[in-house]
DSSP file (Angstrom, degrees, kcal/mol; ACC not computed):
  #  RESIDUE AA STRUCTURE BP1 BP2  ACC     N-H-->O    O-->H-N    N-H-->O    O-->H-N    TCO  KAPPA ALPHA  PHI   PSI    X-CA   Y-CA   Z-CA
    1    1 A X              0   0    0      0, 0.0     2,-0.6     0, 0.0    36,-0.1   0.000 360.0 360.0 360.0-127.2  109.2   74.7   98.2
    2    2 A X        -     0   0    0      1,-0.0     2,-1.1     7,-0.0     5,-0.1  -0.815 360.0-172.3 -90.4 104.6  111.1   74.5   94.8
    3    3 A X    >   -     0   0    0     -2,-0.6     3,-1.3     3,-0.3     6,-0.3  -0.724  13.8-179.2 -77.3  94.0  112.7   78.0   93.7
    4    4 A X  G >  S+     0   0    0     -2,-1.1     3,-0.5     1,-0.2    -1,-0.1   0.844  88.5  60.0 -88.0   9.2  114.0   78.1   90.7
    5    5 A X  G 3  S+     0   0    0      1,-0.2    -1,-0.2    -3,-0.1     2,-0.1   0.675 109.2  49.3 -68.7 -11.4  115.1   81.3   91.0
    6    6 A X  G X  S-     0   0    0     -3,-1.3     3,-0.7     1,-0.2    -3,-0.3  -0.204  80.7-173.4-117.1  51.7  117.2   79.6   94.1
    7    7 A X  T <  S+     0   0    0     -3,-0.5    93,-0.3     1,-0.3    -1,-0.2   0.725  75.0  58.2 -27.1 -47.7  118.6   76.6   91.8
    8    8 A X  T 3  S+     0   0    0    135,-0.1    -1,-0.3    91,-0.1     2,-0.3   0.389  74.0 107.2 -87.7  18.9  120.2   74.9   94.6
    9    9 A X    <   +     0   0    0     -3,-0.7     2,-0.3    -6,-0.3    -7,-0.0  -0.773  50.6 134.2-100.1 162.2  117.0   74.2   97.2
   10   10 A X              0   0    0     -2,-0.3    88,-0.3    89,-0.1    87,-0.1  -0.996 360.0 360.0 179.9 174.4  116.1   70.4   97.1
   11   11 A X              0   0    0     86,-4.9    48,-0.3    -2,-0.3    87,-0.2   0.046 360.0 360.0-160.5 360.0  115.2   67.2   98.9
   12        !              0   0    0      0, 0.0     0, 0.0     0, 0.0     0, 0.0   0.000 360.0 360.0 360.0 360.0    0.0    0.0    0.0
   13   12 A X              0   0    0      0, 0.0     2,-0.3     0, 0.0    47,-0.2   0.000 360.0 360.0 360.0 168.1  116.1   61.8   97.4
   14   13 A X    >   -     0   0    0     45,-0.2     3,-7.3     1,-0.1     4,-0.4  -0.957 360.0-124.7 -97.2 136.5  116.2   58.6   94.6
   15   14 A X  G >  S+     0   0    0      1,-0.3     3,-1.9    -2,-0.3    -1,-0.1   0.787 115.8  44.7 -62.2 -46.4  113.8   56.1   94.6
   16   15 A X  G 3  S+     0   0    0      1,-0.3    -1,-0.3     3,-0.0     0, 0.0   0.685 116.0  58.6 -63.4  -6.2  116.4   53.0   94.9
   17   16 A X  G <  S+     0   0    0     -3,-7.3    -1,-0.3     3,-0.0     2,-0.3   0.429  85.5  99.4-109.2  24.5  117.9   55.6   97.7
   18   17 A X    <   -     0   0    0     -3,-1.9     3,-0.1    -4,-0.4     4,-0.1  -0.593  46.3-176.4 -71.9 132.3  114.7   55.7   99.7
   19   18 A X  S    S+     0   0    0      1,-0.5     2,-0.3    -2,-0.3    -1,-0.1   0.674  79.8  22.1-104.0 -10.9  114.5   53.8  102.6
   20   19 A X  S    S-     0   0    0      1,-0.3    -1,-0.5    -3,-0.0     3,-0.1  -0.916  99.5 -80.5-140.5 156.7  111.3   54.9  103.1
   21   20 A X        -     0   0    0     -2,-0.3    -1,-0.3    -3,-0.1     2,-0.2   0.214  47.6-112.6 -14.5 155.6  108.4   56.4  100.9
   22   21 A X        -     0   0    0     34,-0.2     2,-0.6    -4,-0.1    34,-0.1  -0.436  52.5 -92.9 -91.0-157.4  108.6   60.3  100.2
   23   22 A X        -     0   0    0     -2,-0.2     2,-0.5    -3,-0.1    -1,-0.0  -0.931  44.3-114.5-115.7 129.2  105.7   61.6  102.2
   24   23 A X        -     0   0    0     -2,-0.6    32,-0.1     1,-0.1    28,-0.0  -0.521  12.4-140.1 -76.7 118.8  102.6   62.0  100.2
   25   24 A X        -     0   0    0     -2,-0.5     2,-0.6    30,-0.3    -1,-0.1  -0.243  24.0-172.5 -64.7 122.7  101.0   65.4   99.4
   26   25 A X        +     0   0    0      6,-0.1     2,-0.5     2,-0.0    -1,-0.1  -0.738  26.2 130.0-127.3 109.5   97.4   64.7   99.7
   27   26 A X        -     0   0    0     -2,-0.6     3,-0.1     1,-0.1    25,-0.0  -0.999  44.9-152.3-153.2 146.1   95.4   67.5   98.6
   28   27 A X  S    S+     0   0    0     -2,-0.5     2,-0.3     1,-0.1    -1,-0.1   0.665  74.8  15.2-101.7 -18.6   92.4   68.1   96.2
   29   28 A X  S >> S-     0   0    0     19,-0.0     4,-1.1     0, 0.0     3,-0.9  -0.934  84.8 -93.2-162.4 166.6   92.8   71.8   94.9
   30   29 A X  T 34 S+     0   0    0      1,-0.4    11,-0.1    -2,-0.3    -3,-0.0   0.624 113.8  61.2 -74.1 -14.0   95.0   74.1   94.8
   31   30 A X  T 34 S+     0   0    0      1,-0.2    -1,-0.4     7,-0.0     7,-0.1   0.621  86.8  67.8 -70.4 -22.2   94.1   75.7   97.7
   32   31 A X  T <4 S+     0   0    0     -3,-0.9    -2,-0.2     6,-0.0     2,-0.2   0.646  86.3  96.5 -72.3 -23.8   94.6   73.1  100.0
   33   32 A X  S  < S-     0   0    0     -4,-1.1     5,-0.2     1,-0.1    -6,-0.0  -0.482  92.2 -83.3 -79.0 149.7   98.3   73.5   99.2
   34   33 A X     >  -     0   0    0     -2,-0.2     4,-1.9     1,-0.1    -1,-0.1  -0.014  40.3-124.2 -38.5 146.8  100.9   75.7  101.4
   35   34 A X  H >> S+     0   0    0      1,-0.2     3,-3.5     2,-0.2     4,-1.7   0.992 116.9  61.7 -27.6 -64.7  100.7   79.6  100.2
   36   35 A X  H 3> S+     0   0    0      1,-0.3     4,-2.5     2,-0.2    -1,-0.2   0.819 110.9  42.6 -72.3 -38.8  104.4   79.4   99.5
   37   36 A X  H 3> S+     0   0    0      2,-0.2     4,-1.7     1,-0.2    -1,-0.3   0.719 108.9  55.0 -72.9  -8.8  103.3   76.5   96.8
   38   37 A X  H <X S+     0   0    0     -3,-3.5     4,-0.8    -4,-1.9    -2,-0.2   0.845 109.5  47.2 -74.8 -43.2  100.5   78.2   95.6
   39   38 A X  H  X S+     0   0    0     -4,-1.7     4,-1.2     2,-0.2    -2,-0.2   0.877 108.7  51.4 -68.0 -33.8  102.7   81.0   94.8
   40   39 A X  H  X S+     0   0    0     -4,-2.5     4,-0.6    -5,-0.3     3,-0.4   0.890 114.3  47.8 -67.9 -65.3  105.4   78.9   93.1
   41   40 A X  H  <>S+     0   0    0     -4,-1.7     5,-0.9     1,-0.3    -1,-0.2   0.630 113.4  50.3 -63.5 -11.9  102.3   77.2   90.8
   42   41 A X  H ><5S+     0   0    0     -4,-0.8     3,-4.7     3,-0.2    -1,-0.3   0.869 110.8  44.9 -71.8 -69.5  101.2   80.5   90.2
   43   42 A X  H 3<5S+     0   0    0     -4,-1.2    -2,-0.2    -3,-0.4    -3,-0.1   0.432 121.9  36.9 -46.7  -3.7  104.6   82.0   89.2
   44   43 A X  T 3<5S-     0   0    0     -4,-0.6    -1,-0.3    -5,-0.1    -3,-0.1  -0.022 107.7-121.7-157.3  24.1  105.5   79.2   86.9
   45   44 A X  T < 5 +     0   0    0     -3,-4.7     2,-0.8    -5,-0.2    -3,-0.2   0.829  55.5 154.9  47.7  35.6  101.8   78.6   85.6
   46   45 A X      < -     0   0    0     -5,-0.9     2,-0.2    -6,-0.2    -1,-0.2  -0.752  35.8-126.0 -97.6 148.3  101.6   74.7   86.8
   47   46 A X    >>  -     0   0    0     -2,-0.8     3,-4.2     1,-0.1     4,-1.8  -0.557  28.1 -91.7-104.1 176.5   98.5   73.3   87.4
   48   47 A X  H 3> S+     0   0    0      1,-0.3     4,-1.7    -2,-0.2    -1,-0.1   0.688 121.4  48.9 -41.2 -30.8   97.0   71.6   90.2
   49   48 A X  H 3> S+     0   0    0      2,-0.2     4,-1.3     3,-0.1    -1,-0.3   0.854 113.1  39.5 -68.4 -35.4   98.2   68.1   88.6
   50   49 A X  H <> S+     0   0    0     -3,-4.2     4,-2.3     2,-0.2     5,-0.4   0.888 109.6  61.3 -98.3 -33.7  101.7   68.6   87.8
   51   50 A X  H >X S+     0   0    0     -4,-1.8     4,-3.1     1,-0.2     3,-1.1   0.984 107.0  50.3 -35.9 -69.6  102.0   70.7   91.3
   52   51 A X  H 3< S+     0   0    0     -4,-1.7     5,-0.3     1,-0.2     4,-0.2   0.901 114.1  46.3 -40.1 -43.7  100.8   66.9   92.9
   53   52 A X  H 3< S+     0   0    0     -4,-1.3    -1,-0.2     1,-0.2    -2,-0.2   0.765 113.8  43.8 -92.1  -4.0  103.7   65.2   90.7
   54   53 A X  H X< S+     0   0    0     -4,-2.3     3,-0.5    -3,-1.1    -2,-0.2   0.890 114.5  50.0 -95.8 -55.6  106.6   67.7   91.6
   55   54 A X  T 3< S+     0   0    0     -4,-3.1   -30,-0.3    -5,-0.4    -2,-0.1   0.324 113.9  47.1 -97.2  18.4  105.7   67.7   95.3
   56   55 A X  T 3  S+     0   0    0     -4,-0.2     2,-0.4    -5,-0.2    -1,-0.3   0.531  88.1 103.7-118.3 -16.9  105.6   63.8   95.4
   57   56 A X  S <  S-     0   0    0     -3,-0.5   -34,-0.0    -5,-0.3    -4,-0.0  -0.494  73.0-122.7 -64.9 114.4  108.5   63.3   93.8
   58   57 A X        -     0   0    0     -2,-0.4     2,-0.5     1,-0.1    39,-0.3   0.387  15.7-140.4 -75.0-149.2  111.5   62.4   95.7
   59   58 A X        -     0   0    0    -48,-0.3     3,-0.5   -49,-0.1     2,-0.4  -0.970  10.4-163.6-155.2 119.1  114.4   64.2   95.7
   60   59 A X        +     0   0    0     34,-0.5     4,-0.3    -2,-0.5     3,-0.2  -0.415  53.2 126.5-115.8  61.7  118.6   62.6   95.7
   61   60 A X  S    S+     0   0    0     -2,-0.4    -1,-0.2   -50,-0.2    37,-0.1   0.731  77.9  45.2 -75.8 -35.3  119.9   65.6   96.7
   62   61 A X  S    S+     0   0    0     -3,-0.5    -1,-0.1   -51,-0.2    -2,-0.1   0.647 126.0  30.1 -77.4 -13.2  121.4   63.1   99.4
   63   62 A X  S    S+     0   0    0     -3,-0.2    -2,-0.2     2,-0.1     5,-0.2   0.297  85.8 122.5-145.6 -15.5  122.4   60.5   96.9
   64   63 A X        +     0   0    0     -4,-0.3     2,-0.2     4,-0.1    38,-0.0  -0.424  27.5 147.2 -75.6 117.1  123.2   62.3   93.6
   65   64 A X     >  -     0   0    0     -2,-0.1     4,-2.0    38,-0.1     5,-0.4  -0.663  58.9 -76.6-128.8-162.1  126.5   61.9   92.1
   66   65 A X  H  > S+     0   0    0      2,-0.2     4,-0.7    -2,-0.2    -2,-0.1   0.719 118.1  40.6 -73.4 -14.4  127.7   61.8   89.1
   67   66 A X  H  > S+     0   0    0      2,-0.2     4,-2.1     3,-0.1     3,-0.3   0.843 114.5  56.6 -91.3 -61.2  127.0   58.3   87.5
   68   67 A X  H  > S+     0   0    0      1,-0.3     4,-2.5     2,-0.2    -2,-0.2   0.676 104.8  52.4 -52.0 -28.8  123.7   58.4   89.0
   69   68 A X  H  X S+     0   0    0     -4,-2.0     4,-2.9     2,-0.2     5,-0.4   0.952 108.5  53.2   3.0 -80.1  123.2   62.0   87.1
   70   69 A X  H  X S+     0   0    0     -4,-0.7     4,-2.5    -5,-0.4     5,-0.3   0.918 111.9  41.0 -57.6 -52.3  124.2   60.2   83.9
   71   70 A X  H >X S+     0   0    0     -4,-2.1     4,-2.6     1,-0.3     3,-1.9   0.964 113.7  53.5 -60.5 -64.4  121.5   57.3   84.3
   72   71 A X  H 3X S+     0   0    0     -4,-2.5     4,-3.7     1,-0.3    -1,-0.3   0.820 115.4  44.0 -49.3 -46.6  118.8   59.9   85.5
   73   72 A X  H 3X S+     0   0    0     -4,-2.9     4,-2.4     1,-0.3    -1,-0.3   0.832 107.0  57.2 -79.9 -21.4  119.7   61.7   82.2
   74   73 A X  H <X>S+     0   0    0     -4,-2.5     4,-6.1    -3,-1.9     5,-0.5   0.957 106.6  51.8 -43.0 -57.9  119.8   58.7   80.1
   75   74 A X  H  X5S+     0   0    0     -4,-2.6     4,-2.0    -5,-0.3    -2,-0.2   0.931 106.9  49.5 -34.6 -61.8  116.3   58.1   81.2
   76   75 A X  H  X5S+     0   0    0     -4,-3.7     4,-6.6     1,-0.2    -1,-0.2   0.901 111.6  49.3 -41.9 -53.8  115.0   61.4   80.3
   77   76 A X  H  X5S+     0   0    0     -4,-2.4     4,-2.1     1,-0.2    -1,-0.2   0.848 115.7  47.3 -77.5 -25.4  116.6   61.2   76.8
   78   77 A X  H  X5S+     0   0    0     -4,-6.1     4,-1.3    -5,-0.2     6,-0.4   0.837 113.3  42.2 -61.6 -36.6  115.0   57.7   76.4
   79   78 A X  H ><XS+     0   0    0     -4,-2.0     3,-2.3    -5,-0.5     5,-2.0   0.992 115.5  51.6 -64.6 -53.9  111.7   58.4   77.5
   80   79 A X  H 3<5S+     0   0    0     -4,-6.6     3,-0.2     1,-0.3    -2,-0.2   0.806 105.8  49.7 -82.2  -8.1  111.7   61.3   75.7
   81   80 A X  H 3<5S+     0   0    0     -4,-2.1    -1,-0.3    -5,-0.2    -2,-0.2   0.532 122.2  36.6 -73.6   3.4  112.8   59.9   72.5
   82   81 A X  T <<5S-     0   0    0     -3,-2.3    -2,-0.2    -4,-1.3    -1,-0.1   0.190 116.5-117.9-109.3   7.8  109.9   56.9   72.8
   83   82 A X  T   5 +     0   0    0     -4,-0.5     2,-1.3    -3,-0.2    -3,-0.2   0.854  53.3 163.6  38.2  46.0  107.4   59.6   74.5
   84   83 A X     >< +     0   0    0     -5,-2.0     4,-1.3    -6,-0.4     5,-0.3  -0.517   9.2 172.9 -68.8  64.5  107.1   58.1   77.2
   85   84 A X  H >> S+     0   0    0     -2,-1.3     3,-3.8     2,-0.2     4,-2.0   0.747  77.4  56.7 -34.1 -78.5  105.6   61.4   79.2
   86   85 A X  H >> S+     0   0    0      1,-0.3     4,-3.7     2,-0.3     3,-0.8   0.809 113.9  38.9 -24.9 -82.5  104.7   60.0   82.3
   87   86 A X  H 3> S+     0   0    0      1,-0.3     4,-0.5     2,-0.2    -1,-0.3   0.655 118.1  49.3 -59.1  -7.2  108.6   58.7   82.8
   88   87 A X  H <X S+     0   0    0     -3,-3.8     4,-1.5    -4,-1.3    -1,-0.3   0.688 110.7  49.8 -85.3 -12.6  110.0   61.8   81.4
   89   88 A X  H <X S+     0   0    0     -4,-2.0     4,-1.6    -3,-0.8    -2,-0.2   0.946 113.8  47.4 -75.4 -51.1  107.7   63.8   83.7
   90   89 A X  H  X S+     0   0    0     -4,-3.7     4,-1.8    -5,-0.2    -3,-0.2   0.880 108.3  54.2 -44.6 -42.8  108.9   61.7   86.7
   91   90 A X  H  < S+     0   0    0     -4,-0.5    -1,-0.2    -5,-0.4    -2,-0.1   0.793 111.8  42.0 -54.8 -43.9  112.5   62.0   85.9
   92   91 A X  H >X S+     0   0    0     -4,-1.5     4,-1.8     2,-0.2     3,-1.2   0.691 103.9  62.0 -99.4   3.5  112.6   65.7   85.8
   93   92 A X  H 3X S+     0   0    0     -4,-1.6     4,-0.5     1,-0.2    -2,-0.2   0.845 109.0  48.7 -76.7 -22.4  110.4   66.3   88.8
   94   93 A X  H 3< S+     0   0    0     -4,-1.8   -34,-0.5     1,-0.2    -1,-0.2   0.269 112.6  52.3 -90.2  24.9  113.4   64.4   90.6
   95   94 A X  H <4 S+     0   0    0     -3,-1.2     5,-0.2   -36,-0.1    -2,-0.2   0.665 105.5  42.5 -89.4 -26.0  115.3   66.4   89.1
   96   95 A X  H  < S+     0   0    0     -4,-1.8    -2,-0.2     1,-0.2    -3,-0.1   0.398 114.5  56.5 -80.8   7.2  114.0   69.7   89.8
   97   96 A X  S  < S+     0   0    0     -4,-0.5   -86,-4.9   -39,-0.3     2,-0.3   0.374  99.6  81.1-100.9 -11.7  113.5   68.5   93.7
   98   97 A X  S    S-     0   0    0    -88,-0.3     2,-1.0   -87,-0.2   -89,-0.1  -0.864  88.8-108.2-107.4 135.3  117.4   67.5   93.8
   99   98 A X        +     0   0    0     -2,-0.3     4,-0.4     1,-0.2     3,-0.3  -0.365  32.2 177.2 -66.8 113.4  120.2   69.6   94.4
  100   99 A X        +     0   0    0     -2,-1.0    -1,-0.2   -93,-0.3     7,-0.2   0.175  65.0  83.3 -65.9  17.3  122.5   70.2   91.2
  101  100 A X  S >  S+     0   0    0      1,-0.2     3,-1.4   -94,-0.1     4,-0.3   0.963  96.0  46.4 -96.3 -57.5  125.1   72.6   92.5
  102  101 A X  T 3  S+     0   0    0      1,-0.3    -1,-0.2    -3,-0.3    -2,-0.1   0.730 124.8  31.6 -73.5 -39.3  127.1   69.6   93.9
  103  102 A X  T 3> S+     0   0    0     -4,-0.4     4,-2.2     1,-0.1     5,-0.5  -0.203  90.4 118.3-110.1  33.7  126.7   67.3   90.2
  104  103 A X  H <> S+     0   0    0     -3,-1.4     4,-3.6     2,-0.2     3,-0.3   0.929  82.0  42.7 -70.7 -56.4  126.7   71.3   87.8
  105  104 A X  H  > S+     0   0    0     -4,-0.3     4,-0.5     1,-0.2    -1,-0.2   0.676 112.1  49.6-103.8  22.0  129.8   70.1   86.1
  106  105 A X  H  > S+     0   0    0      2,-0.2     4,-3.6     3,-0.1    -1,-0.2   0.785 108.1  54.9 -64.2 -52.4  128.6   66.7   85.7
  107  106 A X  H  <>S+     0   0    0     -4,-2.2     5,-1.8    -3,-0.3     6,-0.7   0.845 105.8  55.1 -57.4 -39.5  125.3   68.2   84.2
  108  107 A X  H ><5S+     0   0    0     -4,-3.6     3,-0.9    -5,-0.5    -1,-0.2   0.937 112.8  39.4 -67.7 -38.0  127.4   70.0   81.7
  109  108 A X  H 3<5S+     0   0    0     -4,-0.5     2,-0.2     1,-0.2    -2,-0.2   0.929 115.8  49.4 -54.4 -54.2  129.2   66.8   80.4
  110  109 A X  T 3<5S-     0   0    0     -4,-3.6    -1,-0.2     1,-0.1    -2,-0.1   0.265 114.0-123.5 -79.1  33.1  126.3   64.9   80.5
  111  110 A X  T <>5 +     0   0    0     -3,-0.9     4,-1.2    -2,-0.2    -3,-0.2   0.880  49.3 158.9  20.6  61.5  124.3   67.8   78.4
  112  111 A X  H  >< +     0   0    0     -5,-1.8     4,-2.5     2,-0.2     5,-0.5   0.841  67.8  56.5 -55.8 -49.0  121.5   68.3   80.9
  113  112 A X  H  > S+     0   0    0     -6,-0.7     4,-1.8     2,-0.3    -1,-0.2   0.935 108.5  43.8 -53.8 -50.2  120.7   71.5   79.7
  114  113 A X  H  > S+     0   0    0      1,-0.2     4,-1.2     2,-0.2    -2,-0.2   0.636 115.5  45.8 -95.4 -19.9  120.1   70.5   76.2
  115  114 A X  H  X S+     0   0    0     -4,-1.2     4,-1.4     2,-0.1    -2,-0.3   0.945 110.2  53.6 -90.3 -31.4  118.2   67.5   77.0
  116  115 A X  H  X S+     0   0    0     -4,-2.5     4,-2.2     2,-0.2    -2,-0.2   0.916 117.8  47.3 -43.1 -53.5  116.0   69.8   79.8
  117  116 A X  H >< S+     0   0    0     -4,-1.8     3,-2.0    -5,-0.5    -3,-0.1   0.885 105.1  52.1 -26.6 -86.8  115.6   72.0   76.4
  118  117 A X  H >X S+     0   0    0     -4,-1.2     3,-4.0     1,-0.3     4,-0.9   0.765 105.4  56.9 -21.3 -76.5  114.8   69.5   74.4
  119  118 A X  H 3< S+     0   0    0     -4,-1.4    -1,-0.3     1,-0.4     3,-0.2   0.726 105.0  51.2 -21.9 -62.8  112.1   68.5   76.8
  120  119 A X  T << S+     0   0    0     -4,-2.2    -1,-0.4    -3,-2.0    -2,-0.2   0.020  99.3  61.6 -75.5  24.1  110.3   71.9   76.8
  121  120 A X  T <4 S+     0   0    0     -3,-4.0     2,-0.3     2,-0.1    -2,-0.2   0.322  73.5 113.8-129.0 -11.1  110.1   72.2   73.6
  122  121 A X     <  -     0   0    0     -4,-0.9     9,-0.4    -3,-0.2     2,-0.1  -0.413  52.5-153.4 -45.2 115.5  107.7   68.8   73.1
  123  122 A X        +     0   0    0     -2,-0.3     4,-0.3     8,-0.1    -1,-0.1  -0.178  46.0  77.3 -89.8 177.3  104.0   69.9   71.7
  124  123 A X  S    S-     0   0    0      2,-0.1     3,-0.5     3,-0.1     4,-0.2   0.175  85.3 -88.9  84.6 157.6  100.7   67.9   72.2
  125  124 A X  S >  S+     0   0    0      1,-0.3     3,-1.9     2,-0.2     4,-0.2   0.975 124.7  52.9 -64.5 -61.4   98.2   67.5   75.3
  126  125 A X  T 3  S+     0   0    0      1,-0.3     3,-0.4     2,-0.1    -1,-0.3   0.594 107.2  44.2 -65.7 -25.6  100.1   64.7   76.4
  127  126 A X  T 3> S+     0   0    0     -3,-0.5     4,-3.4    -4,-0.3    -1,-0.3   0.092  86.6 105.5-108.6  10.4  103.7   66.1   76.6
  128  127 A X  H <> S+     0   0    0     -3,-1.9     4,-1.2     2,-0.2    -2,-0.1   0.737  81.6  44.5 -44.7 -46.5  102.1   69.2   78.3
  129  128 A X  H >> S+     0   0    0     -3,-0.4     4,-2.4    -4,-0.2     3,-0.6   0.947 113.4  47.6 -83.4 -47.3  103.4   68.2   81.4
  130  129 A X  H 3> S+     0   0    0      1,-0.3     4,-2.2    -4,-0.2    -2,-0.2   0.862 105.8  59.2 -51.9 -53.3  106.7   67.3   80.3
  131  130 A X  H 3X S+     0   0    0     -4,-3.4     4,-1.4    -9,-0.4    -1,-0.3   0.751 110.1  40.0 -51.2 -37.2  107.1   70.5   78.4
  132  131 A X  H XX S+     0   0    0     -4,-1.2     4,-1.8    -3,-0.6     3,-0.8   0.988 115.3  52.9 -81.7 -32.4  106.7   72.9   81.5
  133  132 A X  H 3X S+     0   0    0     -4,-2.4     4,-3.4     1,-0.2    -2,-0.2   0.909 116.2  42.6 -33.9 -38.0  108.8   70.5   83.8
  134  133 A X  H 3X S+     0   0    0     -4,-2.2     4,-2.3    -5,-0.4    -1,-0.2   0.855 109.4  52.5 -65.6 -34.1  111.3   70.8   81.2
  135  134 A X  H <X S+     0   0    0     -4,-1.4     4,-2.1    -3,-0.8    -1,-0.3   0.766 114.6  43.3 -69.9 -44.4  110.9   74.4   80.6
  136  135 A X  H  X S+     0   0    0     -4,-1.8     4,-2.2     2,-0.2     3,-0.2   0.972 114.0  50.8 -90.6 -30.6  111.4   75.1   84.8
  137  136 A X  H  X S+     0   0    0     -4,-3.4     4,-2.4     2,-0.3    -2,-0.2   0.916 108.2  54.6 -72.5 -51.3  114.5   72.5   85.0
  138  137 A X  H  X S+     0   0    0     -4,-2.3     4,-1.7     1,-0.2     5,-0.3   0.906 110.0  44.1 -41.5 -60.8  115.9   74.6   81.8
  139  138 A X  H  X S+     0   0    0     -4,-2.1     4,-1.1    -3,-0.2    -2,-0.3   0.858 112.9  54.6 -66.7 -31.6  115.5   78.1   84.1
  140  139 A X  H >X S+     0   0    0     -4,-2.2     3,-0.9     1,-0.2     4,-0.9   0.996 109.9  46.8 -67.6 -49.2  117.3   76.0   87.4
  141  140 A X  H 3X S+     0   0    0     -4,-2.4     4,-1.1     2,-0.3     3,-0.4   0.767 116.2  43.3 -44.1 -53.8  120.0   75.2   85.2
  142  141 A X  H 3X S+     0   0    0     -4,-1.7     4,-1.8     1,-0.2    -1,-0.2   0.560 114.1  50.3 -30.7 -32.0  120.1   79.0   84.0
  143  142 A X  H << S+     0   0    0     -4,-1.1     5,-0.3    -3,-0.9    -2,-0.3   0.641 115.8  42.1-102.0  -5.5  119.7   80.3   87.5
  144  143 A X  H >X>S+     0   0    0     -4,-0.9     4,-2.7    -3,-0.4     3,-0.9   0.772 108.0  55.9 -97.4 -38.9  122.6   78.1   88.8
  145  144 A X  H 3X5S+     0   0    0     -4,-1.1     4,-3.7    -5,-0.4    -2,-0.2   0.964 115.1  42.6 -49.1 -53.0  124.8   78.7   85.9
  146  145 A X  H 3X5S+     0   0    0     -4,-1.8     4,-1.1     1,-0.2    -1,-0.3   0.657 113.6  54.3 -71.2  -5.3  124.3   82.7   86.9
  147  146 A X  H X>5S+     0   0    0     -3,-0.9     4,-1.9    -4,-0.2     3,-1.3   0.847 113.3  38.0 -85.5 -67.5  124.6   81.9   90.5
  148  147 A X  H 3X>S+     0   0    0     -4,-2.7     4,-2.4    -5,-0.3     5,-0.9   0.965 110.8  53.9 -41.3 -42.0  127.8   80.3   90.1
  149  148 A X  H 3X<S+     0   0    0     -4,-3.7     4,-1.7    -5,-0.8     3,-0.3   0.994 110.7  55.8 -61.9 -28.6  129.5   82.6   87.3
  150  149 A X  H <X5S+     0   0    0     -3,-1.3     4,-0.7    -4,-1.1    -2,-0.2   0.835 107.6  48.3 -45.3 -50.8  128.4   85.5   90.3
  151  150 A X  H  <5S+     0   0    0     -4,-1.9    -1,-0.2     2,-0.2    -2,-0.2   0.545 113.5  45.4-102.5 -17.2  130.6   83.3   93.0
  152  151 A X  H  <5S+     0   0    0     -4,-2.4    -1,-0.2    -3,-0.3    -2,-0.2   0.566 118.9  45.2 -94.5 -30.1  134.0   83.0   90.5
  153  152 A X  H  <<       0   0    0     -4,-1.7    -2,-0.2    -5,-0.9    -3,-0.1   0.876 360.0 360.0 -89.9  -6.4  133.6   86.6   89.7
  154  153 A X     <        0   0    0     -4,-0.7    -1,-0.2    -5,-0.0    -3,-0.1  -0.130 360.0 360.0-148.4 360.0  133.1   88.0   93.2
């Protein structure tokens, strides 16, 4: 599934869909693959936000750079009107898409500091946002280290 130790695994955007993603239909948390039971163990999500990460498509095929910029627009709008729900969508397609391809696009467009931002939102309602935000913060981290590893190497 999603590593964030392994920044760069991923799967589309909804206006680049041609079809539906395919829906996870499961009732507990058991009913999900091991290997996603262990990531929602290891990164403390629960059974709900597991359901919105693994339904969420993924533009690892379609992600460039403007489209980046909008996604990150979004974020910083939703989350300045607290709109959870659409910042919760936003970063689960972001943490499903690969960034290695848009990294020094995400640095222009402060991705980092709006993923921050994000995890650091209090209250039951922004619950969800805050851990999304919180694991999009560590891919960012974990790509950042991957990459400075591959220029020093």
């Amino acid at each position: 599934m999603l590593r964030v130790s392994a920044p760069t695994h991923a799967t589309s955007l909804p206006c680049a869909l041609q079809t539906p993603p395919p829906t996870v239909a499961a009732r507990t948390l058991g009913d999900l693959s091991a290997e996603d039971q262990r990531f929602a163990t290891e990164h403390k999500l629960p059974f709900c936000d597991m359901l919105s990460l693994l339904n969420a498509p993924s533009l690892s095929a379609h992600l460039d750079e403007r489209r980046l910029a909008v996604l990150v627009m979004q974020l910083e709008a939703a989350l300045r009107k607290q709109e959870w729900r659409m910042a919760e969508m936003v970063l689960c397609i972001l943490l499903r898409s690969d960034l290695e391809t848009v990294y020094d696009a995400a640095c222009e467009c402060s991705l980092g500091y709006v993923a921050q931002s994000a995890a650091q939102k209090r209250g039951e309602r922004a619950a969800s946002t805050a851990r999304f935000g919180g694991l999009l913060f560590r891919k960012l981290v974990n790509l950042c280290a991957s990459r400075d590893k591959t220029l020093c190497a």
